[in-house]
C-alpha positions as CSV (number, residue, x, y, z in Angstrom):
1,X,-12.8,-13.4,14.1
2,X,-8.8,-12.6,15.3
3,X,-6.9,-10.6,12.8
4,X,-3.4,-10.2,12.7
5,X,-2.6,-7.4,10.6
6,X,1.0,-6.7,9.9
7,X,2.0,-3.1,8.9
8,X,-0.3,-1.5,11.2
9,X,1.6,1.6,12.0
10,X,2.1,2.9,8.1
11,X,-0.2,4.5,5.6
12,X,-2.6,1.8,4.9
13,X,-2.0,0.1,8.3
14,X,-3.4,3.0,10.0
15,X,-6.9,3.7,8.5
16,X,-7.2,-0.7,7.8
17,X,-7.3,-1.2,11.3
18,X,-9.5,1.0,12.7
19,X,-11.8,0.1,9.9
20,X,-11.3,-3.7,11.1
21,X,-12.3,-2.4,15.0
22,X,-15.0,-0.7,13.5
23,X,-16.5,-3.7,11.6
24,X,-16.4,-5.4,15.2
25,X,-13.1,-7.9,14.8
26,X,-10.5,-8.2,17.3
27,X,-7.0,-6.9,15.9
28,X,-3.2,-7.3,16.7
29,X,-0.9,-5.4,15.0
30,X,2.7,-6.6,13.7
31,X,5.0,-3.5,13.2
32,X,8.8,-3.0,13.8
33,X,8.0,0.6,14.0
34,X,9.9,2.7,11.4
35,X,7.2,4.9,10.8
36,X,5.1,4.8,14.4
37,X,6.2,8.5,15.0
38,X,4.6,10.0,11.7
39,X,0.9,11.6,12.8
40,X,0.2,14.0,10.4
41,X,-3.9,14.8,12.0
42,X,-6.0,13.3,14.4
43,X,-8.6,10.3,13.3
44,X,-12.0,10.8,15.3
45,X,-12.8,8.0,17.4
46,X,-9.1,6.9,16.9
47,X,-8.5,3.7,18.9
48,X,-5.1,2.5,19.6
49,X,-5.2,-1.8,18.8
50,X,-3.0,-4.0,20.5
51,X,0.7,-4.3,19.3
52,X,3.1,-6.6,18.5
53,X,6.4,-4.5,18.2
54,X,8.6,-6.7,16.1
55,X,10.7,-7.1,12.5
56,X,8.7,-9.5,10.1
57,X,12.1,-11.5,9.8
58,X,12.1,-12.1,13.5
59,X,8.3,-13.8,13.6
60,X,7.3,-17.1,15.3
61,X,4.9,-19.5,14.9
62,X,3.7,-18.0,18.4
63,X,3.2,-14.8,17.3
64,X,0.5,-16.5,15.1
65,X,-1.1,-19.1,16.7
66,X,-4.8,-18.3,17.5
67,X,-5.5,-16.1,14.5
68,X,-8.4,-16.8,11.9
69,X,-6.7,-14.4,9.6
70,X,-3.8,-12.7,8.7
71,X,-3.8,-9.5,6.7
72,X,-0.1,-8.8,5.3
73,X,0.8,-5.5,4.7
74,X,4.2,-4.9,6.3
75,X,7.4,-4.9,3.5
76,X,9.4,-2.1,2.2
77,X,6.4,-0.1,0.2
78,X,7.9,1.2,-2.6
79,X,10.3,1.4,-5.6
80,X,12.4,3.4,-4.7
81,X,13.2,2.3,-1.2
82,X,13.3,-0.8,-2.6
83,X,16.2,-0.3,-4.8
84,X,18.0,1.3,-2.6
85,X,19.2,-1.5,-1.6
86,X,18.2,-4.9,-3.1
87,X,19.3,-7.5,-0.9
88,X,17.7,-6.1,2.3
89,X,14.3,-5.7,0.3
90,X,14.5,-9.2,-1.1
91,X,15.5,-10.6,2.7
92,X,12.0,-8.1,4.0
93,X,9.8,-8.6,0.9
94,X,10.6,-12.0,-0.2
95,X,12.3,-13.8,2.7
96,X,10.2,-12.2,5.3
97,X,6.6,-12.6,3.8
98,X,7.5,-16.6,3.1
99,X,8.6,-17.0,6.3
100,X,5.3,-15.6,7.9
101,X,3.3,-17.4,5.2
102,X,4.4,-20.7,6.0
103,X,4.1,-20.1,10.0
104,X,0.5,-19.0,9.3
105,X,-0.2,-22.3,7.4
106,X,1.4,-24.4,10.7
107,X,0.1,-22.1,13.1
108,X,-3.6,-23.5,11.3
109,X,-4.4,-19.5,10.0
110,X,-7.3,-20.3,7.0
111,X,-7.1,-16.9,5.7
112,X,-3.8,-15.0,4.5
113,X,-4.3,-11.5,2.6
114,X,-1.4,-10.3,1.1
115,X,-1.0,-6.9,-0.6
116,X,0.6,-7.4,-4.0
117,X,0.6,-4.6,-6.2
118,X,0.0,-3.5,-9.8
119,X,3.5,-2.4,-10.4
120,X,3.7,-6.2,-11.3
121,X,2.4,-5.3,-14.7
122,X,5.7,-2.5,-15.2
123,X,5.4,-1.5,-18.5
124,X,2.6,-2.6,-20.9
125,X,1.0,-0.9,-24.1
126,X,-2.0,-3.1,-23.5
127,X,-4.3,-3.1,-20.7
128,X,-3.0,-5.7,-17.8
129,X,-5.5,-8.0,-16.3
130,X,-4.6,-11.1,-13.8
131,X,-4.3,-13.5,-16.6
132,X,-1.4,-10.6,-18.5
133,X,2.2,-11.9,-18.5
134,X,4.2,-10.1,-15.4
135,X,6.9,-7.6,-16.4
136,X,8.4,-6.2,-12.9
137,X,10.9,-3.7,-13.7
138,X,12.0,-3.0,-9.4
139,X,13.6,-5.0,-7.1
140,X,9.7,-4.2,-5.4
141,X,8.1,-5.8,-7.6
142,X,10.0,-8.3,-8.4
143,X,9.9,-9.5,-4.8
144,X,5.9,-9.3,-5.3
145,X,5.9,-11.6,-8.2
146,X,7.9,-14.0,-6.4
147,X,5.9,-13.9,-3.2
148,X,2.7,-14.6,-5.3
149,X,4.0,-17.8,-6.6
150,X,5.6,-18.7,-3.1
151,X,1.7,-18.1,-1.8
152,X,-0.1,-20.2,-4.8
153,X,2.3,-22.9,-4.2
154,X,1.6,-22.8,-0.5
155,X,-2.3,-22.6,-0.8
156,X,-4.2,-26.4,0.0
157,X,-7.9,-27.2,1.8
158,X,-6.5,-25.7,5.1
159,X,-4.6,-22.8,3.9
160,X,-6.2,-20.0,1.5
161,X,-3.8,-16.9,0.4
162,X,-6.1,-14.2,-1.3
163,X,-3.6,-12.1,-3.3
164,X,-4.7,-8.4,-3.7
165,X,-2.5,-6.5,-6.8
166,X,-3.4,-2.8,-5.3
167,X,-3.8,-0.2,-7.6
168,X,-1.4,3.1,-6.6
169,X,-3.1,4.1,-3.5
170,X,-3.9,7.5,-2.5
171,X,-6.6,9.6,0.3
172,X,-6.2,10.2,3.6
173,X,-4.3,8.6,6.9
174,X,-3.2,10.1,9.7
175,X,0.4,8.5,8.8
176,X,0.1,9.8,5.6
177,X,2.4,8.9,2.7
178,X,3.8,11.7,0.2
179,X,5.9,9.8,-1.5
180,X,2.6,8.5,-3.5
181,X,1.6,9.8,-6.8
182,X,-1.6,11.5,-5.7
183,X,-0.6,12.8,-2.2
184,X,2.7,14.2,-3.3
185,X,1.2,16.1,-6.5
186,X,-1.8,17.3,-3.8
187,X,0.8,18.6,-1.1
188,X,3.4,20.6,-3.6
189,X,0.0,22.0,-4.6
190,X,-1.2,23.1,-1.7
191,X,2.5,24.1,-0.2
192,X,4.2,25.5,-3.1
193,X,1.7,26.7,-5.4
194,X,3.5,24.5,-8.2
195,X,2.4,21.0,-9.2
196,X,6.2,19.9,-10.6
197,X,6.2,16.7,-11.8
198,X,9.4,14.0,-12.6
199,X,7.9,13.1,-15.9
200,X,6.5,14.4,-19.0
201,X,3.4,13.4,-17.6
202,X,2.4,10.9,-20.4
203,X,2.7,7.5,-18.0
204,X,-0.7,5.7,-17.2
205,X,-1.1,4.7,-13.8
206,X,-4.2,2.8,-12.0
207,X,-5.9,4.8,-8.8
208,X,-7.5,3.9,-5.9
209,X,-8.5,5.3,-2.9
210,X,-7.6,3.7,0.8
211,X,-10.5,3.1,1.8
212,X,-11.6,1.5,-1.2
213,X,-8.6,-0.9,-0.5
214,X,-10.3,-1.6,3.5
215,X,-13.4,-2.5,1.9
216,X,-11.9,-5.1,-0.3
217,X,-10.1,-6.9,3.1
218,X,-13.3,-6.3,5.1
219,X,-15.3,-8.4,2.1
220,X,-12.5,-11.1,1.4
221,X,-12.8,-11.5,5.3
222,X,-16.8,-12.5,5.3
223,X,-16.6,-14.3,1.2
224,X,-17.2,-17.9,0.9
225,X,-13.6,-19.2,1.1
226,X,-14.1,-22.1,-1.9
227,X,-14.9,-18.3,-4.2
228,X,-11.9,-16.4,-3.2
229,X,-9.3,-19.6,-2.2
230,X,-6.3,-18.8,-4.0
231,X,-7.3,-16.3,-6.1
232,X,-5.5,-13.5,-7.7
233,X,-7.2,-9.5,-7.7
234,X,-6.6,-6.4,-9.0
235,X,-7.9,-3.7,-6.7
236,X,-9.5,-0.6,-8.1
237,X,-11.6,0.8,-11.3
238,X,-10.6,0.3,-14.8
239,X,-12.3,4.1,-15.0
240,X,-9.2,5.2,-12.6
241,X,-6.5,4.4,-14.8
242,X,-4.7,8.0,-15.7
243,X,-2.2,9.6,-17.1
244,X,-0.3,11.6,-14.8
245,X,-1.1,15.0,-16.4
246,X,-4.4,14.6,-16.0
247,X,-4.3,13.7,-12.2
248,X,-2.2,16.6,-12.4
249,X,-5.1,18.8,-13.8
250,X,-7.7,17.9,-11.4
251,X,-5.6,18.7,-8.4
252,X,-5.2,22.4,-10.2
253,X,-8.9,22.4,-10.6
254,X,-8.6,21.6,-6.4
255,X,-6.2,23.8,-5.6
256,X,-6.7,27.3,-7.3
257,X,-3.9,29.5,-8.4
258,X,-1.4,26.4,-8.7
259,X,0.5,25.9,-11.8
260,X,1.6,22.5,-13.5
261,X,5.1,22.2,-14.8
262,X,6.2,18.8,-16.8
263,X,10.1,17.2,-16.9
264,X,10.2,16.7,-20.8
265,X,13.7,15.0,-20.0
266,X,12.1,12.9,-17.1
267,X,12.4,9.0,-17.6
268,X,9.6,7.3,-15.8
269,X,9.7,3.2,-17.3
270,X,6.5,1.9,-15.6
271,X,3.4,2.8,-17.7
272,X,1.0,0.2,-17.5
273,X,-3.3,0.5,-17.5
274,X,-5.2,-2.3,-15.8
275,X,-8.4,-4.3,-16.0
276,X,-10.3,-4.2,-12.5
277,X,-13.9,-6.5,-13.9
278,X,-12.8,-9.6,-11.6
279,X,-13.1,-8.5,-8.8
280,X,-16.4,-7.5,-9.0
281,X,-17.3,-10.8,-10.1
282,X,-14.9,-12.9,-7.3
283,X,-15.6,-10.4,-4.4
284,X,-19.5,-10.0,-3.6
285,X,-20.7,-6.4,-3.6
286,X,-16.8,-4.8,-3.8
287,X,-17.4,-1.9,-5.8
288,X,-14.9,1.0,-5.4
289,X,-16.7,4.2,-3.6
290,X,-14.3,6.7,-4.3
291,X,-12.6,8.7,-7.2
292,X,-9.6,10.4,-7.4
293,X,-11.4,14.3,-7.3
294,X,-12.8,13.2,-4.2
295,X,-9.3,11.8,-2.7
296,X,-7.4,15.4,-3.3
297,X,-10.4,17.3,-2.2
298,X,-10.5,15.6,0.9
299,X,-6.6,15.9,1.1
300,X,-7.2,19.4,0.2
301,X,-9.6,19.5,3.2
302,X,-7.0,18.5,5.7
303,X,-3.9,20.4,4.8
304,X,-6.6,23.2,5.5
305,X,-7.4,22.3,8.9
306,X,-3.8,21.7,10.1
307,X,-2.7,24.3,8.5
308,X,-0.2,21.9,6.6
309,X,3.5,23.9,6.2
310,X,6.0,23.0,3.4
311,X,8.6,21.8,6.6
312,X,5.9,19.2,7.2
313,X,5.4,18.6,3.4
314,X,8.4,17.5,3.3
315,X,9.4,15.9,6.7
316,X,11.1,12.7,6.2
317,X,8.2,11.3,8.7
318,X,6.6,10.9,5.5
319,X,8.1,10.1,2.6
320,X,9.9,6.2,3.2
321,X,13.0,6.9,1.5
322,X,14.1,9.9,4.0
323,X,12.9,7.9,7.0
324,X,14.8,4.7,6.0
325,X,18.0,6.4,5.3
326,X,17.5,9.0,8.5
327,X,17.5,5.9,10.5
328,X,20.9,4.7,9.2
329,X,22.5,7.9,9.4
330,X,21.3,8.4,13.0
331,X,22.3,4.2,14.0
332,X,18.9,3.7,15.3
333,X,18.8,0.7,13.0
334,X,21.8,-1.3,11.1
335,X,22.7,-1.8,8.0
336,X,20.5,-5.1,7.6
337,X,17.7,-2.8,8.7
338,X,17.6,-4.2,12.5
339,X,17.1,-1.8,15.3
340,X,20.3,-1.4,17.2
């Protein structure tokens, strides 16, 4: 099977692909590049996959033709990037993943995986399953909700989108991300002694580990099709929903001699718990592998061995936001996000 993956050079994009070579499929990547340069360690067996270096706005039907599957991954990836400026992220996030939806589906692609997320949910007292109303409160996740409706519209006998609502994400990648709940917490641990949050630390937030993300694309890949056609999924454990505090206590219990210290004042709107049961029942065998004490001790493990400093902690290599604006400040790309 011929994968196109898009994103391939960020956080997920990364450790996804070599987990794709590994399971024996052939892989092009689909990446402008914006955060190529981040390398935080160096993956064993690391093998670089063939590249095709463009924006997702620019793509053409022959950058697609001949592919069984497309895995989509490559948008602005979070909130705040995203609202940092709204137009641009609807034009990438909205604009962008249509486009390549609907060249997919004329290039003759059966299979398109795109990575929603669970932020779709925004703020709920109740616990969200894929059947729950949607309450996006970003310009991210708006663009999310919109693309799943674009994809359900789209879907037909030829053309099957598999929408995967990802739980907050966390564990290890060589282009890591510390602009994620999990990492970040794990990495003002380990390089400041201080675990300081921006909350009070009452919000609930799903987990799940990255590799418990691969193994849900490397099952939707094999499932019947006529099981997962058109289907909607949360990915993760309903036992990994927390509230921030206590992710905030188990990386103490990781990191020892740290301190926690709360922002009482800190206003932090999404709060939202999620139902993970379906897709246990629509994926065969997913089951996720990995909990969140595992995911910082394994962080832990590598900040170790590279002997992580708080200049690297805080590079703008790896935190979106930094990168995005570094890039404008320096003209490397414009101010529609183009490379000059």
């Amino acid at each position: 099977m011929k994968i196109l993956l898009t994103g391939i050079d960020g956080y997920i994009g990364t450790v996804l692909g070599q987990e794709l070579l590994k399971a024996g499929y052939e892989v092009v990547g689909f990446d402008t590049g914006y955060y190529r340069g981040a390398w935080l360690y160096d993956m064993p067996d690391f093998k670089e996959p063939k590249l095709i270096k463009k924006d997702i706005r620019d793509v053409i039907i022959e950058d697609i033709e001949g592919f069984d599957a497309v895995v989509h991954l490559a948008e602005l990836s979070n909130d705040p990037l995203g609202e940092n400026d709204p137009k641009i992220t609807r034009d990438i996030n909205h604009k962008g993943t249509v486009k390549l939806a609907m060249l997919a589906k004329e290039a003759g692609v059966s299979r398109f995986i795109y990575f929603s997320s669970c932020s779709v949910y925004g703020a709920s007292d109740n616990i969200a399953d894929e059947s729950s109303p949607t309450n996006p409160l970003t310009e991210y996740a708006k663009s999310k909700v919109l693309n799943e409706k674009t994809l359900q519209k789209l879907a037909d006998n030829n053309f099957s989108p598999i929408i995967f609502r990802n739980a907050t994400v966390y564990g290890a990648s060589p282009r890591l991300r510390f602009d994620l709940v999990v990492n970040n917490l794990a990495g003002l641990a380990f390089t400041t002694k201080e675990i300081k949050m921006n909350s009070d630390g009452t919000p609930w937030r799903p987990l799940v580990h990255i590799l418990d993300v691969c193994q849900a694309v490397l099952i939707a890949l094999k499932a019947p099709l006529k099981k997962i056609h058109n289907q909607i999924m949360n990915v993760g454990d309903t036992n990994s929903n927390y509230q921030i505090r206590d992710v905030a206590e188990i990386i103490k219990n990781t990191f020892p001699g740290c301190t926690v210290s709360l922002n009482k004042n800190g206003a932090d709107k999404r709060n939202y718990k999620v139902n993970f049961n379906k897709i246990k029942t629509v994926l065969p065998g997913f089951s996720c592998k990995y909990n969140t004490a595992y995911g910082v001790k394994e962080l832990k493990e590598i900040f170790e061995k590279i002997k992580m400093t708080k200049e690297v902690f805080m590079d703008k290599a790896y935190t979106r936001l930094k990168k995005i604006e570094y890039l404008r400040k320096t003209n490397q790309i414009d101010e529609k996000f183009f490379w000059r």
